[in-house]
Backbone as a chain_set.jsonl record, in Angstrom:
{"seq": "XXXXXXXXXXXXXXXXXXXXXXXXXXXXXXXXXXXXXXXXXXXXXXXXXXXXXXXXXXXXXXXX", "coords": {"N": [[17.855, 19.555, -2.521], [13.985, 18.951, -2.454], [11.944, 16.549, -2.572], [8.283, 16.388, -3.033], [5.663, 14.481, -2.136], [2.308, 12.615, -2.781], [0.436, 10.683, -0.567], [0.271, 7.994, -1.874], [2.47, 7.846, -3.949], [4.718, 7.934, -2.166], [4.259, 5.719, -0.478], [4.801, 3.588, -2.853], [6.759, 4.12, -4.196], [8.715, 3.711, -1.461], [8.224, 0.94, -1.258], [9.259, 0.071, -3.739], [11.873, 0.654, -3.451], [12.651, -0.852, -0.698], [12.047, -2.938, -2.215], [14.216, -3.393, -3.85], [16.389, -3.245, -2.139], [16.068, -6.002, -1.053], [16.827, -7.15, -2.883], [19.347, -6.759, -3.324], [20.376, -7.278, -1.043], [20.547, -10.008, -1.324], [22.179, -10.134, -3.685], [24.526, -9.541, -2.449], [25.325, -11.748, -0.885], [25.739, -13.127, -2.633], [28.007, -12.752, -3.849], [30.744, -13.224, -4.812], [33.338, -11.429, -5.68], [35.458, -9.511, -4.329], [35.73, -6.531, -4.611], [33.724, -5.85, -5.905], [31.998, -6.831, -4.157], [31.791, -5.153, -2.126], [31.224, -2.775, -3.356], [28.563, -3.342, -3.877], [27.952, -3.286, -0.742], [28.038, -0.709, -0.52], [26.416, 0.696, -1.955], [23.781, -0.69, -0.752], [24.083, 0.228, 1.68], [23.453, 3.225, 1.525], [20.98, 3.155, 0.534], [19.542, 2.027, 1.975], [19.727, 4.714, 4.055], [18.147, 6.116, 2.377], [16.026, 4.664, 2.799], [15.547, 4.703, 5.318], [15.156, 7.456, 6.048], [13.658, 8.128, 4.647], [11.023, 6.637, 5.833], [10.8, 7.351, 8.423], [10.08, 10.329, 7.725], [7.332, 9.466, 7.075], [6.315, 8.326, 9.262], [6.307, 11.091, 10.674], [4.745, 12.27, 9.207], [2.425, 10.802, 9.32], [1.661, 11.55, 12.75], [1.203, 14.082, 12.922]], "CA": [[16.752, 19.151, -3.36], [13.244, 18.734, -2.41], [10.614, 15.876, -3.994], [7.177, 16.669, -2.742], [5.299, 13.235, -3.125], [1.196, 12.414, -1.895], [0.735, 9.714, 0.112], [0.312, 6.828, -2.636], [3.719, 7.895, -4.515], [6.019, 7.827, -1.346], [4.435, 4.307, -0.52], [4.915, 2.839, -3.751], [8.284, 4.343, -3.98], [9.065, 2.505, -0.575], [7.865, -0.354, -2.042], [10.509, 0.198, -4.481], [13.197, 0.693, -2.918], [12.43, -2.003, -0.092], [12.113, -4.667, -3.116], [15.252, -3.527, -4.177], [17.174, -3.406, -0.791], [16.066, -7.318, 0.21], [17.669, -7.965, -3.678], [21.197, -6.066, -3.147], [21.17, -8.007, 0.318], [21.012, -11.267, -1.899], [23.465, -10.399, -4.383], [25.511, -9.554, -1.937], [25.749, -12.988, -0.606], [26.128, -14.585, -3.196], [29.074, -12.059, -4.941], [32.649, -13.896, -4.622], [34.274, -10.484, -5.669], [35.103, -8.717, -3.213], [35.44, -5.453, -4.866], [32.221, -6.498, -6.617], [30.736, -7.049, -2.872], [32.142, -3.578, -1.063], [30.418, -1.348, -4.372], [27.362, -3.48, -3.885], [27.649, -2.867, 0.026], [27.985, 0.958, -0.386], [24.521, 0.811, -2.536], [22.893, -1.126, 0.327], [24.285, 1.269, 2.506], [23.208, 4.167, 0.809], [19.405, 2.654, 0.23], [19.208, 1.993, 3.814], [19.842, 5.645, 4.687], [17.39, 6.779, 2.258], [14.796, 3.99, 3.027], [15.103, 5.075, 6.916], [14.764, 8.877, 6.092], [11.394, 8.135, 3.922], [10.267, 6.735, 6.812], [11.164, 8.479, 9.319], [8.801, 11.521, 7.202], [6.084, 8.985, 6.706], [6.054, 8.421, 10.6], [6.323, 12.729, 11.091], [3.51, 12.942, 8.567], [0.977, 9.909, 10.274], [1.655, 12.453, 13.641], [1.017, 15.501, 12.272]], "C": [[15.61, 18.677, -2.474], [12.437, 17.919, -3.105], [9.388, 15.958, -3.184], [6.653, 14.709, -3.446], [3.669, 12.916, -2.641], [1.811, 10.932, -1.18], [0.765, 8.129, -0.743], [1.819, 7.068, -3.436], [4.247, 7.776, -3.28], [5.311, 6.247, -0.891], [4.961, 3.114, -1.411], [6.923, 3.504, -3.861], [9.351, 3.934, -2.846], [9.503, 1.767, -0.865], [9.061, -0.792, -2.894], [11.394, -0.469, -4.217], [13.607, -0.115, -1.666], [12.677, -2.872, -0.635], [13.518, -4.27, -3.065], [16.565, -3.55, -3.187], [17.037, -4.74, -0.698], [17.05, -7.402, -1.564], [19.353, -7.825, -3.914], [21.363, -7.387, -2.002], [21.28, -9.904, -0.57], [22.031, -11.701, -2.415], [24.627, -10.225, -4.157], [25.917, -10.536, -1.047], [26.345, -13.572, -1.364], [27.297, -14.048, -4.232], [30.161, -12.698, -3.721], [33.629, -12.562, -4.785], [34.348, -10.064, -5.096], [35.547, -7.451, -3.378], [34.437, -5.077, -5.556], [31.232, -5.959, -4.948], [31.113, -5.851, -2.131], [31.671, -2.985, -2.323], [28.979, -2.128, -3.862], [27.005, -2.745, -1.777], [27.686, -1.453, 0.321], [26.65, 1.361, -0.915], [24.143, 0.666, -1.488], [23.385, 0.045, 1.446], [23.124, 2.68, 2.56], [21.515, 4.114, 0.952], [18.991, 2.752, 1.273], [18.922, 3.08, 4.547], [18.741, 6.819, 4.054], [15.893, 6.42, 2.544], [14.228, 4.939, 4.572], [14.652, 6.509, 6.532], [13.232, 8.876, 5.2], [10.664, 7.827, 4.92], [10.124, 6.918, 7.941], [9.873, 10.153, 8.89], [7.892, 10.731, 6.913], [5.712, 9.032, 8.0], [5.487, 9.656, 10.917], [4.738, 12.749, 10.635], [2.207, 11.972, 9.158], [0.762, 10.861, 11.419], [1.34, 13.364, 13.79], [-0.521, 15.718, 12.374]], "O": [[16.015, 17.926, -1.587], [12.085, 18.301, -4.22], [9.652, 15.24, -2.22], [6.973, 14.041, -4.43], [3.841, 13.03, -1.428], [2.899, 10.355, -1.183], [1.292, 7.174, -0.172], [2.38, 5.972, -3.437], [4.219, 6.55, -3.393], [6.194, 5.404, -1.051], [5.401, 2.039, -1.005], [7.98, 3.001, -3.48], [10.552, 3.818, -3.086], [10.707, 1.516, -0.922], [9.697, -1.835, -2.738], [11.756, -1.617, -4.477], [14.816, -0.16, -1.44], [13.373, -3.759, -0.14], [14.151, -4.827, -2.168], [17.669, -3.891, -3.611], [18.048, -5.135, -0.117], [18.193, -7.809, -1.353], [20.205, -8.526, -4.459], [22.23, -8.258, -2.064], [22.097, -10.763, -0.241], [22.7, -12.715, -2.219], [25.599, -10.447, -4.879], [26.898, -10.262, -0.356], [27.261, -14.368, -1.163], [27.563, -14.679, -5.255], [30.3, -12.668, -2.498], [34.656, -12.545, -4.106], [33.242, -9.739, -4.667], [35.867, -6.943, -2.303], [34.286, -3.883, -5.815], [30.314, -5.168, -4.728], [30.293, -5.697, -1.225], [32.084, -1.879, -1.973], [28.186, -1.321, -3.379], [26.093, -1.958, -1.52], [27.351, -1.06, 1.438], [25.917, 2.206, -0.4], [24.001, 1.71, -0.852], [22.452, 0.681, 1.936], [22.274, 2.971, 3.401], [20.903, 5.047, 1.472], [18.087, 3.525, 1.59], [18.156, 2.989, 5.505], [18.422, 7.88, 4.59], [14.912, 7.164, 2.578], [13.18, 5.521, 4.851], [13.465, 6.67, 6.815], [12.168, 9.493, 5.242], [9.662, 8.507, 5.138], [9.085, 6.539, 8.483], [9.124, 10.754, 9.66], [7.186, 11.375, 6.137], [4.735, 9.755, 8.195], [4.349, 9.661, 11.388], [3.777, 13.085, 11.327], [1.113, 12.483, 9.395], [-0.403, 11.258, 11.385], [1.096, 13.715, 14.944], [-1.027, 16.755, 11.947]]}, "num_chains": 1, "name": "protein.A"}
């Protein structure tokens, strides 16, 4: 799959997904379950790998 995005949608979609990465890393402090806290750390995982690859092509595309 491909998403084509300009440059104001893939910032704000960052944005996003940045807010929502620092709030996983919260609730994953403060979760006592700990099959609760390994699903939340597979999200954060997950987020992390798509945060870096957005910008990773925001970097390519400033270069370009």
């Amino acid at each position: 799959m491909e998403l084509i995005l300009n440059t104001e949608e893939q910032e704000f979609l960052q944005d996003i997904l940045e807010q929502r990465h620092r709030e996983l890393l919260k609730e994953i402090s403060h979760t006592d379950s700990r099959e609760f806290k390994q699903d939340l750390r597979k999200k954060e995982m997950l987020l992390d790998s798509i945060l870096s690859r957005l910008r990773r092509t925001a970097i390519q595309e400033l270069r370009a």
